[in-house]
C-alpha positions as CSV (number, residue, x, y, z in Angstrom):
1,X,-1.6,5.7,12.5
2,X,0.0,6.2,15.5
3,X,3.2,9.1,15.6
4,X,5.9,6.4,16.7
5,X,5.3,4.6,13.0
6,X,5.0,7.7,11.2
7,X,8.4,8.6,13.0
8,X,10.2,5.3,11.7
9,X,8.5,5.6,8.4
10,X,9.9,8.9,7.9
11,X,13.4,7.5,9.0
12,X,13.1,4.4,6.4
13,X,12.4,6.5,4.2
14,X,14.7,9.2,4.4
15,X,17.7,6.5,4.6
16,X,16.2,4.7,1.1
17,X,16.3,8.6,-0.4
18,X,19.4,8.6,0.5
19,X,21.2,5.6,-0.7
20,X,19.2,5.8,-3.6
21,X,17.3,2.8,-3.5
22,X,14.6,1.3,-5.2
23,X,11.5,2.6,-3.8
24,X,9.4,-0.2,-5.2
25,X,11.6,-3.1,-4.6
26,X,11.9,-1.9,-0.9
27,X,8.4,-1.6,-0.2
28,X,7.7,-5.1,-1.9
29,X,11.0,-7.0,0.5
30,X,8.9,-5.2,3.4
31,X,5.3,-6.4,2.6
32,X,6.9,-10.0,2.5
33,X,8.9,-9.9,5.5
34,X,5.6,-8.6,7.1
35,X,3.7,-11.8,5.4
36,X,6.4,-14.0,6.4
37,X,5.9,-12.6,10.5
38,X,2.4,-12.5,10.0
39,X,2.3,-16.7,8.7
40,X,5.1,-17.7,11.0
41,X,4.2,-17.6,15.0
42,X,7.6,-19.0,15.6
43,X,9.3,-16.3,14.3
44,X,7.4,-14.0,16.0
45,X,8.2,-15.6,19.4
46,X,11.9,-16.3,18.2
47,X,12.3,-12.1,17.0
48,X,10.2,-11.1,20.4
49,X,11.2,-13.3,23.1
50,X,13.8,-11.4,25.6
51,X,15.8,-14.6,27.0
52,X,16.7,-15.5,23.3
53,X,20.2,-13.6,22.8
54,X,20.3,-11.0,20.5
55,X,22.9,-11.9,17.9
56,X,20.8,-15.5,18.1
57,X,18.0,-13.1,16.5
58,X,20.0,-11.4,14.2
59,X,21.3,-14.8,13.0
60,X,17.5,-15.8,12.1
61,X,17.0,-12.5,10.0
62,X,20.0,-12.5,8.2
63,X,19.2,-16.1,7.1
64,X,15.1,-14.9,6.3
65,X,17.2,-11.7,4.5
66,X,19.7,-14.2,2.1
67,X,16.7,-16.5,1.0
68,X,14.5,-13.8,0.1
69,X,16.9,-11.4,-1.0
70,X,16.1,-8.4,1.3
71,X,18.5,-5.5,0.8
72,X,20.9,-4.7,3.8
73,X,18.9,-1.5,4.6
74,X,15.3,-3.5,5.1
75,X,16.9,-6.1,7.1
76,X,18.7,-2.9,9.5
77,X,15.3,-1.7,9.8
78,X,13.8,-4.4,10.8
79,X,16.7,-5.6,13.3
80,X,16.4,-1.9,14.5
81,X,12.5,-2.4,14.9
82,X,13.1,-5.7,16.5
83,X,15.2,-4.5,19.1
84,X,13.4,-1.8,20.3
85,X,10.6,-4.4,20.5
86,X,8.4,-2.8,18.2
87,X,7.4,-5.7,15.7
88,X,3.8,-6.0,16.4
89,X,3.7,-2.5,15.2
90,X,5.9,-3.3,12.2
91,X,2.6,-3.5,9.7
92,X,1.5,-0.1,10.7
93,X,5.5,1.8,10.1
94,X,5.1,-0.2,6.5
95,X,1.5,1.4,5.4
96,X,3.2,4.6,6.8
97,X,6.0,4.2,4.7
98,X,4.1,3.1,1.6
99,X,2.3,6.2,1.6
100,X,5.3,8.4,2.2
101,X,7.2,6.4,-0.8
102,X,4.2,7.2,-2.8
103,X,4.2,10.6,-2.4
104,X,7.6,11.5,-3.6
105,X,7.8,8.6,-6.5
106,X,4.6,10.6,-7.5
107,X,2.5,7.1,-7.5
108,X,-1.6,8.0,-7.3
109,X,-3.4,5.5,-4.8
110,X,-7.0,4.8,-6.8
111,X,-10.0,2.3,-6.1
112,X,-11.7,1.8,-8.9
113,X,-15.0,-0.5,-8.7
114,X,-17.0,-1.5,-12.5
115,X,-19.7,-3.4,-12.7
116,X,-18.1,-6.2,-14.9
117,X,-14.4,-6.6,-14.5
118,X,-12.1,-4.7,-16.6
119,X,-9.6,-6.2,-19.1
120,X,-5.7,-4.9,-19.7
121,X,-6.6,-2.3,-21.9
122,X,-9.5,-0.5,-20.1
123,X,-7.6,-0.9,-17.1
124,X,-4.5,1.3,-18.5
125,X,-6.8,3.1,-20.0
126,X,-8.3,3.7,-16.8
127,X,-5.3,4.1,-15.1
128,X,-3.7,6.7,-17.3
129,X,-6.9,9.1,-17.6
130,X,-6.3,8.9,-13.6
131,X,-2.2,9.9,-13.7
132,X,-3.6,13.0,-16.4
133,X,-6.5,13.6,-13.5
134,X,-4.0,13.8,-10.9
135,X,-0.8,14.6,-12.0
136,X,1.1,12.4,-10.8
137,X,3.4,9.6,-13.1
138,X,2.0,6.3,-11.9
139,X,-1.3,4.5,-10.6
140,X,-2.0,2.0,-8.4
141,X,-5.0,0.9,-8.5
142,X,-7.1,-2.0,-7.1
143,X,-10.3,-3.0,-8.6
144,X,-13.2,-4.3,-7.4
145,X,-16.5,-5.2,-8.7
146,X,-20.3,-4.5,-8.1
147,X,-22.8,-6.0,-10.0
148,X,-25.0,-3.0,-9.0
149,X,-22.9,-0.4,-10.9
150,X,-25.3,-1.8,-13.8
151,X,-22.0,0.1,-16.0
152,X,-19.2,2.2,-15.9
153,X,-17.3,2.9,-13.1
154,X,-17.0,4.3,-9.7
155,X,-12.9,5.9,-9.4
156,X,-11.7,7.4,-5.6
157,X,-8.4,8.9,-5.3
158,X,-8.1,9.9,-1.8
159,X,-11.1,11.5,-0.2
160,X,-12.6,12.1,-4.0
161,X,-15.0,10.4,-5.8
162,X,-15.6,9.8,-9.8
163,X,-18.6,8.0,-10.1
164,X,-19.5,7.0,-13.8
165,X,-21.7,4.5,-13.1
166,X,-24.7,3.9,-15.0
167,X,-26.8,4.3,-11.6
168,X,-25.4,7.5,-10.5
169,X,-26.5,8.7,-14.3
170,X,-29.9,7.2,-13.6
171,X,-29.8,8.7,-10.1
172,X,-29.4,12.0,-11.5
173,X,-31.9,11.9,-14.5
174,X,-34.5,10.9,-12.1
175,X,-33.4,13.7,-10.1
176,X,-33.2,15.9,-13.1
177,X,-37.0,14.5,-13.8
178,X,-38.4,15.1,-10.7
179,X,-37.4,18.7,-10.4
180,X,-38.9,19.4,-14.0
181,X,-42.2,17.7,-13.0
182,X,-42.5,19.9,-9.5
């Protein structure tokens, strides 16, 4: 991540702190306008091209704002963004800023890969042993599966690792095995 979209992250946020805005709400009117830019090459060339005027611009995103329901603030960023002609770098200041937003709406980031997918109830389950594990109020998770797992569940939170997978059991029973047998 480069320092420029930590720096506008950091600014986002600090203005959606201060006008006491929905943290969550902001973060999902950014991911779409991001989908939207990434879907639409004509908006990218209408929001990028120089010799289109500027309120012409604005015009376009206040129309993209009122049908999707973007709060003033997003669409100010994004016009500010814009017009320092920083939109192909737009993506990168909102993965800052979700990760900034996470840390002070105490949210825990966690990949959790099972072997056979998981219904509703082991996934809160899941999800609240890792908010006790952590600390932290909420989870966000995003699950994956691997056949290979052979059972239970592999957890990362950050740079750490829960693996409760039947393998890694096995793995270390063999281990456990070998070292008796030597």
């Amino acid at each position: 991540m480069a320092a420029i979209d930590l720096r506008y992250a950091r600014a986002l946020a600090a203005v959606i702190s201060d006008q006491k805005l929905d943290v969550v709400a902001t973060q999902g009117q950014l991911n779409d306008f991001v989908e939207t830019l990434e879907a639409s090459a004509e908006l990218r060339e209408v929001l990028a091209d120089p010799s289109i005027p500027e309120a012409q611009k604005l015009g376009v995103l206040d129309a993209i704002a009122t049908k999707s329901g973007m709060s003033k603030t997003v669409r100010n960023f994004i016009a500010v963004i814009a017009h320092h002609q920083r939109l192909h770098e737009l993506r990168d200041m909102v993965e800052a800023y979700a990760s900034l937003a996470d840390e002070t709406s105490s949210v825990a980031e966690a990949e959790i890969v099972s072997a056979q997918p998981l219904d509703a109830g082991n996934r809160k389950l899941l999800e609240d042993k890792i908010a006790k594990i952590t600390g932290l109020q909420h989870v966000h998770a995003t699950y994956t599966q691997d056949a290979t797992l052979l059972g239970g569940a592999v957890v990362t939170i950050g740079s750490t690792v829960y693996d409760g997978s039947i393998r890694a059991q096995l793995q270390q029973l063999k281990t456990r095995l070998v070292a008796a047998g030597a």
